[in-house]
KETOR-378917 format. One record per residue (C-alpha): x, y, z; residue in one letter. Coordinates in nm, 4 decimals, always signed. Layout:
# residues N
+----------+----------+----------+------+
!        X !        Y !        Z ! code !
+----------+----------+----------+------+
!        X !        Y !        Z !    A !
...
+----------+----------+----------+------+
This chain:
# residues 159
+----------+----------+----------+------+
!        X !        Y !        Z ! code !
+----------+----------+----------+------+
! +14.8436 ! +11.3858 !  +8.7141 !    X !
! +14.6082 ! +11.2934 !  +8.4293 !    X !
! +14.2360 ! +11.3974 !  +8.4078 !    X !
! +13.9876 ! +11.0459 !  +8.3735 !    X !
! +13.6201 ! +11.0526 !  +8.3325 !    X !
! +13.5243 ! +10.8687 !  +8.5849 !    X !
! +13.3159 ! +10.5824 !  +8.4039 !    X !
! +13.6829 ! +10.5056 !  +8.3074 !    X !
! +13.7869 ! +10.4458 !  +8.6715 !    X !
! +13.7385 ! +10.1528 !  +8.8480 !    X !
! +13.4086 ! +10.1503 !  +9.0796 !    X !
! +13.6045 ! +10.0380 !  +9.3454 !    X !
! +13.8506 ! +10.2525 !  +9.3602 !    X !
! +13.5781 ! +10.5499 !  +9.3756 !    X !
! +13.4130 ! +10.3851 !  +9.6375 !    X !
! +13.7213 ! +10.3696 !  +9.8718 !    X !
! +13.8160 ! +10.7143 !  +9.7732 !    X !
! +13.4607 ! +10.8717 !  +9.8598 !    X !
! +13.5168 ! +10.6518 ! +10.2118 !    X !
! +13.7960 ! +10.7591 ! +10.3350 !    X !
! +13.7840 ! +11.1552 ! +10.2371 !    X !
! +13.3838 ! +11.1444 ! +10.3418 !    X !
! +13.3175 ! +10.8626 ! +10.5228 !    X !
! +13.0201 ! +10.7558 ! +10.2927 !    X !
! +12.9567 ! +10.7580 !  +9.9660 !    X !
! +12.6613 ! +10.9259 ! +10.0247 !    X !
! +12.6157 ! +11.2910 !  +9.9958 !    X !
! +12.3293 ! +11.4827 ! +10.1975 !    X !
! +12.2791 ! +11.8054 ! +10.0886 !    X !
! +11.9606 ! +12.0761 !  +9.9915 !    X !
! +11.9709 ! +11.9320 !  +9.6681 !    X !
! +11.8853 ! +11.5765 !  +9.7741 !    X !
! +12.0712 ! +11.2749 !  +9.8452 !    X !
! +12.3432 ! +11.1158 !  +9.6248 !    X !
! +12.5628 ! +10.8157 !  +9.6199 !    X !
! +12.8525 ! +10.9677 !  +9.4381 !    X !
! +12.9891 ! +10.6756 !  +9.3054 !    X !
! +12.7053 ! +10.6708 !  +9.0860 !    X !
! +12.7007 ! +10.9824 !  +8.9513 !    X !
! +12.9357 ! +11.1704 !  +8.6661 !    X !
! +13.2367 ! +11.3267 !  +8.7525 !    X !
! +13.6415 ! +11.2869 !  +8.6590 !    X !
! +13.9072 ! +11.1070 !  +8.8876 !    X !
! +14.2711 ! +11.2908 !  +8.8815 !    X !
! +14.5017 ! +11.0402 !  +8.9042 !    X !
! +14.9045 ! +11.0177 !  +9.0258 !    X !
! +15.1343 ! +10.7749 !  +8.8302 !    X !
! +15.0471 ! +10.4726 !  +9.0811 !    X !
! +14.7041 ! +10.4963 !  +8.9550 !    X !
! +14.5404 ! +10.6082 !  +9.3004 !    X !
! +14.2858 ! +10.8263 !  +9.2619 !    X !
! +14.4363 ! +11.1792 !  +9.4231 !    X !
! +14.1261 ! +11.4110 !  +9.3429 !    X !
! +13.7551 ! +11.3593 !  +9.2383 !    X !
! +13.4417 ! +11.5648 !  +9.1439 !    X !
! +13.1067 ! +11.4452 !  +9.1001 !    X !
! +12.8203 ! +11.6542 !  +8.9111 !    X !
! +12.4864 ! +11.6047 !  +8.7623 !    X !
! +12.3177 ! +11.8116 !  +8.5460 !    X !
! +11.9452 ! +11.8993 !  +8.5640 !    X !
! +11.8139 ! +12.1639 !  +8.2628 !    X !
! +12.0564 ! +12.4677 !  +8.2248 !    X !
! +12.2053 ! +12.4279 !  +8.5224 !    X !
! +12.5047 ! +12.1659 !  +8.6609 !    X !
! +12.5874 ! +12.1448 !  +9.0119 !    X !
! +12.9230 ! +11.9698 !  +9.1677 !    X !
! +12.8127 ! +11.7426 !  +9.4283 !    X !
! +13.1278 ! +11.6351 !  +9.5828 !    X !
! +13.4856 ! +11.7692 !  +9.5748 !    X !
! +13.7938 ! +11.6465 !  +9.7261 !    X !
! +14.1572 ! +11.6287 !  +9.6622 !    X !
! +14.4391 ! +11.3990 !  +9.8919 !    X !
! +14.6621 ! +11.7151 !  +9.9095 !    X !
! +14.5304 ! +12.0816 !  +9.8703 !    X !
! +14.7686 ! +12.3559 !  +9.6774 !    X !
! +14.8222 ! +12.1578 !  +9.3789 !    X !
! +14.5403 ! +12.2633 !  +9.1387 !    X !
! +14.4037 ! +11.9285 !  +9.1638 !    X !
! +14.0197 ! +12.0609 !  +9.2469 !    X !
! +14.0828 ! +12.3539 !  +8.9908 !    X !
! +14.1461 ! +12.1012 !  +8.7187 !    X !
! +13.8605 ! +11.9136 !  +8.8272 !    X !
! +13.6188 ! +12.1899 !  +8.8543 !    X !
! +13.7652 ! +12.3214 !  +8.5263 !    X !
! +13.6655 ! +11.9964 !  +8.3505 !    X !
! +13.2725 ! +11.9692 !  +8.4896 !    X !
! +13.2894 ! +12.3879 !  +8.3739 !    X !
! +13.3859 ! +12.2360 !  +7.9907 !    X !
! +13.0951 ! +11.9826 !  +8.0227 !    X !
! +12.8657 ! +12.1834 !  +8.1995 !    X !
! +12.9463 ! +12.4648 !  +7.8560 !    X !
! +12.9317 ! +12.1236 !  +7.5905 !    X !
! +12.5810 ! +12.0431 !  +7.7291 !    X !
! +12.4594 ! +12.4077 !  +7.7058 !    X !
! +12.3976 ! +12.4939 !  +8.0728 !    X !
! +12.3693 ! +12.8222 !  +8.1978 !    X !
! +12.5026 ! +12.8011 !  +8.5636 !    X !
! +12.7178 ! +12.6223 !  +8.7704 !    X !
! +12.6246 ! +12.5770 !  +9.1416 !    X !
! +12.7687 ! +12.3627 !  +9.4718 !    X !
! +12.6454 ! +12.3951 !  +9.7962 !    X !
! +12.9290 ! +12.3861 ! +10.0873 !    X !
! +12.8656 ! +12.4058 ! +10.4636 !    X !
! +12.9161 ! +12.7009 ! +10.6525 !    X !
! +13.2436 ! +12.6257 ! +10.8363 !    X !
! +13.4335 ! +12.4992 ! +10.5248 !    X !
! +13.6029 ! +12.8591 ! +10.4612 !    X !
! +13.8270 ! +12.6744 ! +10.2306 !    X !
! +13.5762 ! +12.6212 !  +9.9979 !    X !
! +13.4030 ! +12.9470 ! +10.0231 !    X !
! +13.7509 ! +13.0968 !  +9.9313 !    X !
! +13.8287 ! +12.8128 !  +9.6559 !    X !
! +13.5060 ! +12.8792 !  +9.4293 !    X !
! +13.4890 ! +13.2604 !  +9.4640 !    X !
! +13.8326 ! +13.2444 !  +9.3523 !    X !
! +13.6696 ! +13.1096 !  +9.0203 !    X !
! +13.4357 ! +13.3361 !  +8.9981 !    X !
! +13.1064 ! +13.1445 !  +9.1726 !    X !
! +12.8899 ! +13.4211 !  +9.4158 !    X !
! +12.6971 ! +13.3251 !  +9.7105 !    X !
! +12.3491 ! +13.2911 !  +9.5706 !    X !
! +12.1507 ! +13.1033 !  +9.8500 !    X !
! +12.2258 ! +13.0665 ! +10.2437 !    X !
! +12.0398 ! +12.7973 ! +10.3817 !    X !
! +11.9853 ! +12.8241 ! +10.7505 !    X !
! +12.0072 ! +12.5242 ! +10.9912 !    X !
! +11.9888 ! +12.2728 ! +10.6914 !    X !
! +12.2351 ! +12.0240 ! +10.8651 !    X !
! +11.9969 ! +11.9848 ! +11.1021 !    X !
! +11.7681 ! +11.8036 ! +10.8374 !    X !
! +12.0530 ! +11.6214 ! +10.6719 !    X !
! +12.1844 ! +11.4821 ! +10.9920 !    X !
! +11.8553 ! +11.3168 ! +10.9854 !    X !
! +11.9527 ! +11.0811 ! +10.6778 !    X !
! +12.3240 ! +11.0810 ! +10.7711 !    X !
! +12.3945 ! +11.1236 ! +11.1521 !    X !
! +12.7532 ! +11.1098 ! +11.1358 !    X !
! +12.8081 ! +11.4677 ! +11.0067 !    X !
! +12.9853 ! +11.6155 ! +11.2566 !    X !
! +12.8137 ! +11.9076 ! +11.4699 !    X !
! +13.1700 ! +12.1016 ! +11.4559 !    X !
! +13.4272 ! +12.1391 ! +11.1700 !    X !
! +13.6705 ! +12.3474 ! +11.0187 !    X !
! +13.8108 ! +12.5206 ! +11.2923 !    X !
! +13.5466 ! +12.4390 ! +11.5586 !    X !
! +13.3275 ! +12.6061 ! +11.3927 !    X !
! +12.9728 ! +12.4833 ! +11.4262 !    X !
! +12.8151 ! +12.3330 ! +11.1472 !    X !
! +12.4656 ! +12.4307 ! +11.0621 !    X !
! +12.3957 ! +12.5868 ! +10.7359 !    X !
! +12.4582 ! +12.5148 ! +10.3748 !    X !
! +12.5232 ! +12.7914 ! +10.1195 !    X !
! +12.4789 ! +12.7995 !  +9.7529 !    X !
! +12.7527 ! +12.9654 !  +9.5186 !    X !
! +12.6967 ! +12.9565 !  +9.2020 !    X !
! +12.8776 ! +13.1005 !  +8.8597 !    X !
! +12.7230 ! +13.1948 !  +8.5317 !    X !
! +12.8393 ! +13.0255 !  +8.2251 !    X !
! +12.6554 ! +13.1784 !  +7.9513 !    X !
+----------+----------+----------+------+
């Protein structure tokens, strides 16, 4: 697997990636709305040259926030190496904080950035509501049938 900013990967190839992990390239979240293709981030790739893992960031003041993350297969420290990269670039451009906001049923991801030392900072009830709004195709169950309502905030302190 090798690490690739992503202005180094082909647009296209982002595009289909963010399609058939989200659905959309477009992100809906507290934060605002983002086409991800069009933002910073780093591609891991496989030895085919398929993308197999992507992050997307941008950074506003002292703080960066990962907008999307996504791997092909989970358990192979594909999203740690990602996250682990935006971290280094987050620290290069002198930020003090590291946020991403996740959905309440996605327990994998609660468990994946506390792992790395992020904290719940922010609960955000029934904010799906309003995003569903802009993007009606997020699903009103998910991980697990759980229902999916709220967003939460994590975030990590870098300095």
């Amino acid at each position: 697997m090798e690490i690739l900013e992503r202005k180094y990967v082909e647009k296209d190839k982002i595009i289909h990636f963010l399609e058939s992990q989200w659905g959309s390239r477009q992100m809906v979240i507290s934060s605002g709305v983002f086409d991800c293709s069009e933002l910073d981030g780093f591609a891991a790739m496989d030895d085919r040259g398929t993308i197999c893992g992507l992050v997307t960031f941008i950074i506003s003041g002292v703080e960066c926030e990962i907008i999307s993350l996504d791997s092909r297969i989970e358990g192979r420290g594909t999203g740690e190496a990602l996250v682990n990269h935006v971290e280094k670039t987050a620290i290069t451009k002198k930020c003090s904080f590291l946020k991403v906001i996740t959905t309440n049923d996605n327990l994998n991801a609660l468990r994946f950035y506390q792992k790395r030392g992020f904290i719940l900072s922010k609960l955000f009830q029934n904010a799906i509501k309003q995003a569903r709004k802009i993007k009606p195709e997020i699903p009103f169950y998910g991980y697990e049938g759980i229902p999916v309502r709220d967003e939460i905030k994590l975030v990590k302190v870098l300095m």
